[in-house]
ZAMARGU-4260 file (C-alpha; in steps of 0.2 Angstrom, whole numbers, plus 5000, padded with zeros to 4 digits):
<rodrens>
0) 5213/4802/4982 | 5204/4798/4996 | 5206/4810/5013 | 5214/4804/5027 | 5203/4799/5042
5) 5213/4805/5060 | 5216/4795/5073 | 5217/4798/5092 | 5232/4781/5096 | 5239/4790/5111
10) 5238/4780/5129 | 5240/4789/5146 | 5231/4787/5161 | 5216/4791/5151 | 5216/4777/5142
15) 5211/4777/5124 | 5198/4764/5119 | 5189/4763/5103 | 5171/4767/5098 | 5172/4753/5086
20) 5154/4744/5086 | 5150/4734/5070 | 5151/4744/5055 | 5134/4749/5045 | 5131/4740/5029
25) 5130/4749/5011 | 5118/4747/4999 | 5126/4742/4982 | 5123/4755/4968 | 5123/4749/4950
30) 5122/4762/4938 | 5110/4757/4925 | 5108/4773/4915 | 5124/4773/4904 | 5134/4763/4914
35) 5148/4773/4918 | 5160/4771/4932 | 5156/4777/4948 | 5166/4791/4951 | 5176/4789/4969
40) 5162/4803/4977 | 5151/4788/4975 | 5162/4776/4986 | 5154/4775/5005 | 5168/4770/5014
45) 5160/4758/5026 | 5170/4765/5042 | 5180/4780/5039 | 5178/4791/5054 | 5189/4806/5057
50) 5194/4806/5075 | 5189/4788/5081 | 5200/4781/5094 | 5208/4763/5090 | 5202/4749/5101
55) 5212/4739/5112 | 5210/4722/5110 | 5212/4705/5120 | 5210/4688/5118 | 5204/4684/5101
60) 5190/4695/5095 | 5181/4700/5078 | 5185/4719/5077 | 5180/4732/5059 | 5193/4742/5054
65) 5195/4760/5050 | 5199/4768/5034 | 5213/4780/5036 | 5218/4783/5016 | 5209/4777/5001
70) 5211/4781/4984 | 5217/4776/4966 | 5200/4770/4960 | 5201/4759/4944 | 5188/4754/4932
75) 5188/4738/4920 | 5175/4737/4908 | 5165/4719/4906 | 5160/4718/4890 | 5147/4706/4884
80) 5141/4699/4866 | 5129/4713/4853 | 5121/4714/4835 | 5124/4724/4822 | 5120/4728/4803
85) 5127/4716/4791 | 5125/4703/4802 | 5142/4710/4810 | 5143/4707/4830 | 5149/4720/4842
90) 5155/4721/4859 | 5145/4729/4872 | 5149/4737/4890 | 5137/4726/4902 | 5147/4735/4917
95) 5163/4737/4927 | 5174/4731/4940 | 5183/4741/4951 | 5199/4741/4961 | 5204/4752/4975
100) 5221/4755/4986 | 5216/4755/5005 | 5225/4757/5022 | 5214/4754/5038 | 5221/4753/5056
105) 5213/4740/5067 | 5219/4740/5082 | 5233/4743/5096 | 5245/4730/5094 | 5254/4715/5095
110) 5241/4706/5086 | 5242/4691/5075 | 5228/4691/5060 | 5217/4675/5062 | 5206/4677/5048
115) 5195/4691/5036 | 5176/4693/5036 | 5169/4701/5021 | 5152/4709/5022 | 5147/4695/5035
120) 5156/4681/5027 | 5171/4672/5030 | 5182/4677/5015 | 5198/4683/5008 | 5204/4699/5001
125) 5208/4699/4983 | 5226/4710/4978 | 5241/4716/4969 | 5249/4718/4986 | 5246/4719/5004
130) 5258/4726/5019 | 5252/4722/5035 | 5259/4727/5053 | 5255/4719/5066 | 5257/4734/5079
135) 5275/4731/5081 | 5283/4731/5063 | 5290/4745/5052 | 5282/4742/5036 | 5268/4754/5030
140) 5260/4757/5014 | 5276/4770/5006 | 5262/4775/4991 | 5250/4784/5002 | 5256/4804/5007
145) 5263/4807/5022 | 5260/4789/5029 | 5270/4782/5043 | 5273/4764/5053 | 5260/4769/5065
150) 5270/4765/5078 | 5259/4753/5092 | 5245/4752/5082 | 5241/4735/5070 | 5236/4741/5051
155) 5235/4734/5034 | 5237/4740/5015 | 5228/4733/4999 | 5236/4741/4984 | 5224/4736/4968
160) 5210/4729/4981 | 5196/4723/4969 | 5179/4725/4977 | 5166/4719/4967 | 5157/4722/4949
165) 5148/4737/4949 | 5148/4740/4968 | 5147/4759/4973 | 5152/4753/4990 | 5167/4745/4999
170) 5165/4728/5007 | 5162/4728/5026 | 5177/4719/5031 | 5179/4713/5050 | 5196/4706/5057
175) 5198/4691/5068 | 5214/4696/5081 | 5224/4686/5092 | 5233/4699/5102 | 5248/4692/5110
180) 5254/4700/5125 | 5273/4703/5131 | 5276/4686/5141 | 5279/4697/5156 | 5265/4689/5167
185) 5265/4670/5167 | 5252/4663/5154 | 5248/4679/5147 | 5242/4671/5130 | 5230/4653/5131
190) 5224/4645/5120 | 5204/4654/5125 | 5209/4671/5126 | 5222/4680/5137 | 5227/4678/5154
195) 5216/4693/5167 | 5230/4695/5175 | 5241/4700/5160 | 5227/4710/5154 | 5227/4719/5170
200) 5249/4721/5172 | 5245/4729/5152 | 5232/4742/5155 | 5243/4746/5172 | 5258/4749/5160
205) 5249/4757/5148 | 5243/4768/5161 | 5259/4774/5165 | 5264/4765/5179 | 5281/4758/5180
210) 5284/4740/5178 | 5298/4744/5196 | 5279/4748/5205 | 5270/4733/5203 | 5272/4717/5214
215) 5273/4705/5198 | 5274/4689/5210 | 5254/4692/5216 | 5251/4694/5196 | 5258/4680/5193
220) 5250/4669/5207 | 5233/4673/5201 | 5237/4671/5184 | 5242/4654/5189 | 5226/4651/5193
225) 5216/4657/5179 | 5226/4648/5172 | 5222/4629/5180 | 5204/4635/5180 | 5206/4640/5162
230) 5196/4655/5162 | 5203/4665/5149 | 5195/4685/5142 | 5193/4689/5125 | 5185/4709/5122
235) 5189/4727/5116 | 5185/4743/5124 | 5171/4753/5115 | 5175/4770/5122 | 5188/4781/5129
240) 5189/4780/5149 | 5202/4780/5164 | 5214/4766/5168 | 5203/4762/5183 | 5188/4759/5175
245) 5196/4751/5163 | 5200/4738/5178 | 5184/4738/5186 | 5177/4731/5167 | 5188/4716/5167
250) 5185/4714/5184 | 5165/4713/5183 | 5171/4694/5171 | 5182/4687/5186 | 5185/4687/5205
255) 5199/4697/5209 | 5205/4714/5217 | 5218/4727/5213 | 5226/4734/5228 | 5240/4744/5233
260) 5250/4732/5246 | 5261/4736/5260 | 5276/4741/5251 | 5267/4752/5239 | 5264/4743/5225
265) 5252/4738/5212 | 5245/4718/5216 | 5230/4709/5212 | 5223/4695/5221 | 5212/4680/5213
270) 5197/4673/5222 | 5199/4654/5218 | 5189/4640/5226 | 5206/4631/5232 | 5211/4647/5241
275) 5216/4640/5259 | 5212/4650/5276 | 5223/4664/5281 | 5216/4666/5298 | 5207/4658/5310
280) 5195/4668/5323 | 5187/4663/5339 | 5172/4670/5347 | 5184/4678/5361 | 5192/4688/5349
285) 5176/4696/5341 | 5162/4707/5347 | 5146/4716/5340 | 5145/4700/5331 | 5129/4699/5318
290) 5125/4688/5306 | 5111/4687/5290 | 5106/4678/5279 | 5092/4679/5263 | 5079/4667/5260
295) 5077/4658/5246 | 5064/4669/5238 | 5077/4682/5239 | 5090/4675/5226 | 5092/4671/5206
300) 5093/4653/5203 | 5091/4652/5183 | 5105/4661/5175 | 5105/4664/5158 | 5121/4671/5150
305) 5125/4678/5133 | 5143/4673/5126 | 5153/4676/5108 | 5154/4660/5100 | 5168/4659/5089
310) 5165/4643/5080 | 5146/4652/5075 | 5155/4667/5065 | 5157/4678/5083 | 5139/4680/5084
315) 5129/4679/5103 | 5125/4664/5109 | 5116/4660/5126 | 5124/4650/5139 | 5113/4644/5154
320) 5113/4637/5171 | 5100/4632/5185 | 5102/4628/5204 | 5087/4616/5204 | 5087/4615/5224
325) 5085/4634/5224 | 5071/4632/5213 | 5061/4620/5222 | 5065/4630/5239 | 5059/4647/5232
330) 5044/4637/5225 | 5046/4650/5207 | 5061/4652/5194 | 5068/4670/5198 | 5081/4672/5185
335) 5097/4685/5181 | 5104/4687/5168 | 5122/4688/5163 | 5136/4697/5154 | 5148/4684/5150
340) 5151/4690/5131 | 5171/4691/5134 | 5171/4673/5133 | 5170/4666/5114 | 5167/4646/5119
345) 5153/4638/5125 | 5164/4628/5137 | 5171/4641/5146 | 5157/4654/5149 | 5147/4638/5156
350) 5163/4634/5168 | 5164/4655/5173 | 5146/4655/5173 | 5144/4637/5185 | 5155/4648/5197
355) 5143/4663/5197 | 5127/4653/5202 | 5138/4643/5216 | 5140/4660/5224 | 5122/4670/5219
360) 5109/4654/5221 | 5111/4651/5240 | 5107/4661/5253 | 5126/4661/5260 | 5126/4668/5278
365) 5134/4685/5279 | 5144/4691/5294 | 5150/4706/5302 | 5161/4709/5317 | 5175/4720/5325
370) 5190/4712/5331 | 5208/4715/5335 | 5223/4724/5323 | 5229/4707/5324 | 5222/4706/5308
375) 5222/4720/5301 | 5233/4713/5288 | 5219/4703/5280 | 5213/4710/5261 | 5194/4707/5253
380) 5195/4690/5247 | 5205/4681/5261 | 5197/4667/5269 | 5196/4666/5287 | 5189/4652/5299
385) 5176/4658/5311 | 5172/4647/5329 | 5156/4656/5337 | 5148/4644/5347 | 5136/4653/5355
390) 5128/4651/5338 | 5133/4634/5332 | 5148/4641/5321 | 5161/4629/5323 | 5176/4630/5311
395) 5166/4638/5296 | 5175/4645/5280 | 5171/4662/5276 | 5178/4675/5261 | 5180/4692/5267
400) 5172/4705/5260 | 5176/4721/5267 | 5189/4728/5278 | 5185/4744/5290 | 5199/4754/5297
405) 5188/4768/5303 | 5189/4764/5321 | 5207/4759/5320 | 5212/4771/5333 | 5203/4760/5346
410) 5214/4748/5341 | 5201/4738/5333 | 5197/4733/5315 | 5179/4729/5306 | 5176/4713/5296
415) 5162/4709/5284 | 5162/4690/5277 | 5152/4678/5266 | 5151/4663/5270 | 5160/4649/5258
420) 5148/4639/5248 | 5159/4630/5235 | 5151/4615/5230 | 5137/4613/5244 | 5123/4610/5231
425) 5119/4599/5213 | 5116/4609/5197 | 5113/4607/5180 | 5122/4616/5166 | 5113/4619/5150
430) 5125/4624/5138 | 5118/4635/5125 | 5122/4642/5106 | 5115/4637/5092 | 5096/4634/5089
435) 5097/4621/5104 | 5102/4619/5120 | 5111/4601/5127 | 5098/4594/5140 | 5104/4592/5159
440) 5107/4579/5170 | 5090/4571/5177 | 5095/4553/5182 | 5084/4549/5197 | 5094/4539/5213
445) 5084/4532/5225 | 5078/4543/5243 | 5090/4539/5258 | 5078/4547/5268 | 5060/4540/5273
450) 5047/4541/5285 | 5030/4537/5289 | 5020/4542/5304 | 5006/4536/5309 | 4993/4552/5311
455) 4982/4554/5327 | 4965/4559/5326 | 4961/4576/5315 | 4948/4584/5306 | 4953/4578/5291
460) 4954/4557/5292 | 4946/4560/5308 | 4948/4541/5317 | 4953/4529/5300 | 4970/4524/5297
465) 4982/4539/5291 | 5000/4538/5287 | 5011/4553/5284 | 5025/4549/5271 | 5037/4558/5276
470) 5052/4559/5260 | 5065/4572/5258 | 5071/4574/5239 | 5087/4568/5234 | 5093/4576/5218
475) 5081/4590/5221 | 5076/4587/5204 | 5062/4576/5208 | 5043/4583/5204 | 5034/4571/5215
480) 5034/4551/5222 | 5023/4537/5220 | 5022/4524/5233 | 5020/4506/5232 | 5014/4494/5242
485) 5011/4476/5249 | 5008/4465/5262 | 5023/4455/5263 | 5041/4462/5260 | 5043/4453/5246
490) 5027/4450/5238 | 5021/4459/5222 | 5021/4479/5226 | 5007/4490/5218 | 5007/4510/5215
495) 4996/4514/5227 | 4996/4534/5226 | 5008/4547/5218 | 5010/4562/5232 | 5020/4577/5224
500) 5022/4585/5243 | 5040/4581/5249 | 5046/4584/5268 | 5063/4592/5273 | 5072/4580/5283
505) 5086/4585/5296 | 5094/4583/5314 | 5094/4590/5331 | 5111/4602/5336 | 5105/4603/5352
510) 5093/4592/5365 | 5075/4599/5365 | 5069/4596/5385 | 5050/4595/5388 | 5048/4609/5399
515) 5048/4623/5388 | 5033/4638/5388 | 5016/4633/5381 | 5022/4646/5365 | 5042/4641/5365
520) 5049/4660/5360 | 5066/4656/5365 | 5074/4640/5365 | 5067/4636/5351 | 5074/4618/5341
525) 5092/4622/5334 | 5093/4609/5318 | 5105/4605/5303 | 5094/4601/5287 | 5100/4586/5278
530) 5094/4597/5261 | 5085/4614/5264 | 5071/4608/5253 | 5056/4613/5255 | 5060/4628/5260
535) 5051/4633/5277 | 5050/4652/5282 | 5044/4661/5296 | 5026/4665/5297 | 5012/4676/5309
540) 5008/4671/5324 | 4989/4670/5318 | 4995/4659/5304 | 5004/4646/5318 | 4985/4640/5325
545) 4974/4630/5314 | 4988/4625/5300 | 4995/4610/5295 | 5013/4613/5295 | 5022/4605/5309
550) 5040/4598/5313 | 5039/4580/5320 | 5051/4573/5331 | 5048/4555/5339 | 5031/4556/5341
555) 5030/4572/5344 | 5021/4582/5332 | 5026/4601/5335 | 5017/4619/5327 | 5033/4631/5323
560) 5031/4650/5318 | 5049/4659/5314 | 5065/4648/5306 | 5080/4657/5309 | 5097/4656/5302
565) 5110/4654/5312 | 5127/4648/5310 | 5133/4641/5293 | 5120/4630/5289 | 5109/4628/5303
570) 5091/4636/5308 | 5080/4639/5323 | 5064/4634/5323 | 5053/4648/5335 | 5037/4649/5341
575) 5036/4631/5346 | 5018/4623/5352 | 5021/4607/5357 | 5011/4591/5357 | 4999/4597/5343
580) 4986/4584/5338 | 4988/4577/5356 | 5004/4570/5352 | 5014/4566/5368 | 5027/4581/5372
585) 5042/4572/5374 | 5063/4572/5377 | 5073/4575/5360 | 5090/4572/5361 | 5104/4577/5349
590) 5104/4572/5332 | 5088/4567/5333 | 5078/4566/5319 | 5067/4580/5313 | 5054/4582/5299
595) 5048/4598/5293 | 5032/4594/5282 | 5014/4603/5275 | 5002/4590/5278 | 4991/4589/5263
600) 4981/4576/5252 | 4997/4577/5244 | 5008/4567/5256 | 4993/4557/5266 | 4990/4537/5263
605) 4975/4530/5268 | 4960/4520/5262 | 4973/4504/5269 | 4965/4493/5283 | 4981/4481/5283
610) 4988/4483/5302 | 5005/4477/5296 | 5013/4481/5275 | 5027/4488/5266 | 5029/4503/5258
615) 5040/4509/5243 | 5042/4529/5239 | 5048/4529/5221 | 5055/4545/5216 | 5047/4553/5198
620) 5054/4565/5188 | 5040/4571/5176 | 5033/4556/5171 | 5050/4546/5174 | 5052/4534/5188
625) 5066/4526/5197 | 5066/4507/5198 | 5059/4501/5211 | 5068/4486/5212 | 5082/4496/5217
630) 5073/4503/5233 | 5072/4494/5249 | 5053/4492/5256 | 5048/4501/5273 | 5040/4490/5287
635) 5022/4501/5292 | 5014/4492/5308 | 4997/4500/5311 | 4996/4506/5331 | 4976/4515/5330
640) 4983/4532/5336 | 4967/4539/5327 | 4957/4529/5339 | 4965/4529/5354 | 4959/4539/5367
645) 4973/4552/5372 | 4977/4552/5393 | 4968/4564/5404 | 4972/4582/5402 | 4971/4585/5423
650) 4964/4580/5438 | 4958/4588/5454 | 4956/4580/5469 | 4950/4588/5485 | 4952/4580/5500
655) 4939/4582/5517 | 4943/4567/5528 | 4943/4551/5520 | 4931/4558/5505 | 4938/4563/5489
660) 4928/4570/5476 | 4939/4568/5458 | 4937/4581/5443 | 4944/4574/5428 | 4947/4582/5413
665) 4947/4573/5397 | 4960/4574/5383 | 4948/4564/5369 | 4951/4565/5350 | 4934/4575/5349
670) 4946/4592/5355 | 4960/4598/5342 | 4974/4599/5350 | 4986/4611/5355 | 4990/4622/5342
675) 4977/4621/5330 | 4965/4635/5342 | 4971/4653/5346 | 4985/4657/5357 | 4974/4664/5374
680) 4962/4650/5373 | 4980/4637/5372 | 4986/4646/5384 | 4971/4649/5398 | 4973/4639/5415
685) 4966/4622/5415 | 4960/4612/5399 | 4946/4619/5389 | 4928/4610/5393 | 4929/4595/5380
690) 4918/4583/5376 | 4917/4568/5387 | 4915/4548/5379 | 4915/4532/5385 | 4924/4529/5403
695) 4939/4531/5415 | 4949/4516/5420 | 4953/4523/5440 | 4965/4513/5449 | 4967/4517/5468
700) 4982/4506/5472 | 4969/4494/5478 | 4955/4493/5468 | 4952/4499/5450 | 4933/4506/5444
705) 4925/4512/5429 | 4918/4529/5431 | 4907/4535/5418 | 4908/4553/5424 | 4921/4566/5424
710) 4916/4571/5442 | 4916/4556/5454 | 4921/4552/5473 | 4932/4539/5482 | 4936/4533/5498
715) 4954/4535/5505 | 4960/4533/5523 | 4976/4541/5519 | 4990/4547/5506 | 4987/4537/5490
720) 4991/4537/5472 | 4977/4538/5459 | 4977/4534/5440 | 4966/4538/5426 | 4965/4533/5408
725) 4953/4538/5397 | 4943/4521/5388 | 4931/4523/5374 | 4928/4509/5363 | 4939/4498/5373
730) 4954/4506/5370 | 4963/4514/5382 | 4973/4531/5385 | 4990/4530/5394 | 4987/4533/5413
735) 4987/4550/5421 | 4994/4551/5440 | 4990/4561/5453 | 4998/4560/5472 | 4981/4565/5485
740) 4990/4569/5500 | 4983/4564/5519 | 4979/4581/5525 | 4964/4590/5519 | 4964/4600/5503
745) 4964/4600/5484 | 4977/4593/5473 | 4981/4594/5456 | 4990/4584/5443
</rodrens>
């Protein structure tokens, strides 16, 4: 007779949990030397382990047993066919089967058995008779000494169990368990696992707190909602621990809290995306208000997670989910894995795991702020409405995070909050298991937004024909675009070039005035992005002059240093140099357009000498285009911005009786352009020395003149008003005006 292996099944605040890991496999014995049966020393029971703790079980899970008593070995002899003398035949021993009786607790019940797996293969046992309990029946195996129901713990009994043919080891059995909970909390048992919030109500009862000190209505709230979102767990514990960590592990698989509420007692609260807002709060009513947020290169936007798959035997599969904005924003896959292996279907971990990336890939602004006892009440996991317009907050959802009492004395209670980001982006879900993985959803759709400026003179298509096309992605799948062109609207279009370089593409929150400082450190451009792709981020002040990254606006093209968030989803652009290129600073107005681009060989057309054609940007997914019948054509009318001269940069006139000598300073493509030299040379009084060409067009109010030098005199009896433009080639600049007063002196313009 086999010993009796003990077992710890006692609950209490320390809660019991089992140490129940897959058992180790045997290797068969067969006795080749005489052939006798193995004596029951020889048996290695596969998980007999005095002292282990019983596992508590949820959901449906794939658990070993333990065994408790084993004994009554019996051998029956297989005989096979021999010679002998006289031609007479003889029987012969070729080996033996055995049998066995065998009690093995499982589990802490009520558990219903699903099904048996025997060394690794779905099986059955075979028997002269079997007694199973399912943690909450009376029947036990009466044969064994001293045996008992076991009360609370799930067992079974195989009287005559045969095990094999010459084995000198048990079978490695595992058990597929269903536990079924008490129907206490509302949809405790589904048909993916059991309900968190009856799992959490359980290991509180187990715990020893009485059923009279919990606040069963919250349970049953959130179970309410686990259960339309059908998010179900399925796991054992794998070693002994307290009740509260015990919580904290189911609480790492789901949003929720335990809490102790106002009246004392034990509630939970689930984070769900249809949560509605419990407060709202103004900017009146807050103060030492702050607010962060991440950058893109800050956060995981590829998540892969390991799940139970339960249709592939119980084994580890691997689910996975990618925010392809986030990806193309950060400009690198940064991945994090997950632990989701307390779900056993693909379907759900990809649903629980969907939920996880909505919250970890996007850089969610995080704020923090005191404010009033009049909401004091609020727990973590509330969602409030926050109003702060002094930084372009307006009625923005927000999930609280933490609640500080610390300096309730003064009447006054701390808040941290996330911000709410259900929903705000596309993803692709990549459900795994198996030795492949189902592809995602790459359909292309056409761009909504396009642009094309025409580009000024630079140092890279110095005076020929330049368009920058401006395209912000769509699906934010999209690896590059081709454009197509022709010289009528509806002639036949031809690919042209295929740009990879995309533009983010937003609008103004506030109006942008001209007369901001030559380096704009403080108004800066407040903008919504229609898609925060690409991402921009700030840069060094070194890095501002002599780069190619600029936000457009009109015809404005602007050098920007620092991009700030600020409110929800807004960002201030800082460090603003305007007119870069020599484009004309001008007046931007509320929702204005605004293009943040890298100007590169990668988003440039040229080589077209057509002064009026249509363009198509085609979006491409690796290889895959959209049809381009299916996108409307863009109108491009050529102005010779590259080739016309830009208006004077000043004039000085000084006045001594009617004489007036003029000092004009050219503004010719042959200089940069603000932005693109260093700050002290940008911002030094009066223009740089450039390069003088061609003439000035000088008008007088009278008589207009071509002076081909930039230092030149006129007569003028009295006041007058002078203009100057810049010709070179025959093209002229837009005028330059400056008022020369009556009396003696110099003026400027």
């Amino acid at each position: 007779m086999g010993a009796i292996a003990i077992i710890a099944i006692g609950v209490s605040i320390a809660l019991s949990a089992a140490a129940a890991g897959y058992a180790i496999y045997q290797s068969s014995k067969i006795q080749k030397d005489g052939m006798g049966p193995a004596g029951l020393d020889s048996f290695n029971a596969t998980h007999a382990q005095e002292g282990l703790v019983v596992p508590i079980v949820y959901g449906r899970v794939r658990v070993p047993g333990n065994i408790i008593w084993y004994g009554n070995v019996t051998t029956i002899p297989m005989h096979g066919g021999g010679g002998g003398k006289g031609g007479k035949k003889k029987s012969a021993i070729t080996g033996y089967k055995y049998y066995v009786d065998c009690w093995q607790a499982i589990c802490m019940g009520k558990v219903s058995l699903v099904k048996l797996y025997i060394n690794d293969t779905e099986g059955t046992v075979s028997y002269s008779q079997q007694i199973w309990n399912d943690g909450t029946m009376s029947d036990y195996p009466t044969a064994v000494p001293k045996a008992n129901k076991l009360p609370g713990v799930a067992h079974i009994f195989w009287e005559n169990w045969y095990i094999g043919e010459n084995s000198a080891s048990m079978p490695n059995v595992h058990f597929i368990l269903d536990r079924v909970l008490p129907a206490t909390v509302d949809y405790a048992n589904m048909a993916n696992g059991n309900n968190p919030a009856a799992i959490l109500y359980d290991l509180l009862t187990l715990g020893g707190i009485p059923s009279s000190d919990v606040d069963l209505a919250s349970f049953n709230t959130a179970a309410l909602g686990w259960y339309n979102a059908e998010i179900a767990l399925n796991f054992f514990f794998t070693e002994q621990t307290s009740i509260s960590d015990a919580i904290d592990g189911v609480l790492k698989y789901i949003d929720a809290m335990v809490y102790v509420n106002n009246e004392g007692k034990y509630a939970i609260k689930g984070f769900f995306n249809t949560d509605s807002v419990i407060a709202e709060i103004s900017e009146d009513e807050m103060k030492e208000f702050s607010l962060n947020r991440k950058t893109w290169s800050q956060i995981p936007n590829d998540f892969p997670a390991t799940f139970v798959d339960e249709s592939l035997d119980f084994t580890q599969r691997v689910v996975r989910t990618q925010n392809i904005a986030a990806i193309a924003a950060a400009g690198a896959v940064i991945q994090q894995s997950i632990d989701l292996k307390c779900f056993r279907d693909v379907t759900t971990a990809s649903k629980r795991l969907f939920e996880i990336m909505l919250e970890a890939s996007y850089p969610a602004a995080e704020l923090k702020f005191k404010t009033s006892l009049a909401y004091s009440t609020l727990l973590p996991g509330d969602i409030i409405r926050i109003t702060y317009p002094s930084l372009g907050i307006v009625d923005a959802d927000f999930r609280v995070t933490t609640i500080d009492n610390t300096t309730i004395d003064k009447n006054e209670v701390g808040i941290s909050a996330r911000q709410k980001v259900d929903g705000m982006f596309s993803v692709v879900d990549l459900p795994g298991g198996g030795s492949s993985w189902e592809p995602g959803d790459y359909e292309l759709i056409a761009l909504t937004h396009i642009a094309v400026f025409e580009l000024p003179f630079n140092y890279s298509t110095l005076n020929e024909p330049a368009y920058l096309i401006l395209c912000a992605r769509e699906r934010l799948i999209e690896t590059g675009f081709a454009v197509m062109y022709s010289n009528t609207e509806l002639g036949d279009y031809a690919v042209k070039a295929v740009f990879e370089d995309f533009a983010q593409y937003g609008t103004l929150d506030e109006e942008y005035l001209v007369d901001t400082y030559d380096i704009d450190d403080t108004v800066g451009i407040l903008y919504t992005p229609y898609k925060f792709d690409p991402e921009f981020v700030t840069q060094s002040r070194t890095n501002l002059f002599g780069g190619n990254r600029v936000a457009i606006c009109g015809n404005e093209m602007m050098g920007f240093e620092k991009v700030v968030p600020e409110g929800p989803s807004s960002y201030r652009l800082l460090g603003i140099v305007r007119g870069v290129f020599n484009t004309p600073i001008e007046i931007h107005a509320v929702l204005s357009s605004i293009w943040l681009v890298e100007i590169s060989e990668n988003n440039v057309l040229t080589e077209i000498t057509a002064s009026n054609f249509w363009i198509k940007p085609i979006p491409v997914f690796e290889g895959e285009s959209y049809d381009a019948e299916l996108v409307s054509a863009v109108n491009v009318v050529y102005t010779g911005k590259a080739i016309t001269p830009d208006l004077p940069g000043r004039i000085v006139a000084t006045r001594a009786g009617s004489n007036v000598d003029f000092e004009v300073f050219p503004g010719t493509w042959s200089k940069d352009g603000a932005g693109t030299q260093p700050e002290d040379i940008y911002s030094a009084p009066g223009p740089a020395p450039y390069v003088f060409e061609g003439d000035f067009e000088v008008f007088d109010g009278a008589l207009t003149t071509y002076e081909t030098s930039t230092e030149f005199s006129l007569t003028l009896a009295g006041q007058a008003t002078v203009t100057a433009k810049h010709r070179i080639s025959g093209r002229l600049s837009d005028a330059k005006e400056i008022i020369v007063g009556a009396q003696d002196g110099v003026y400027y313009a």
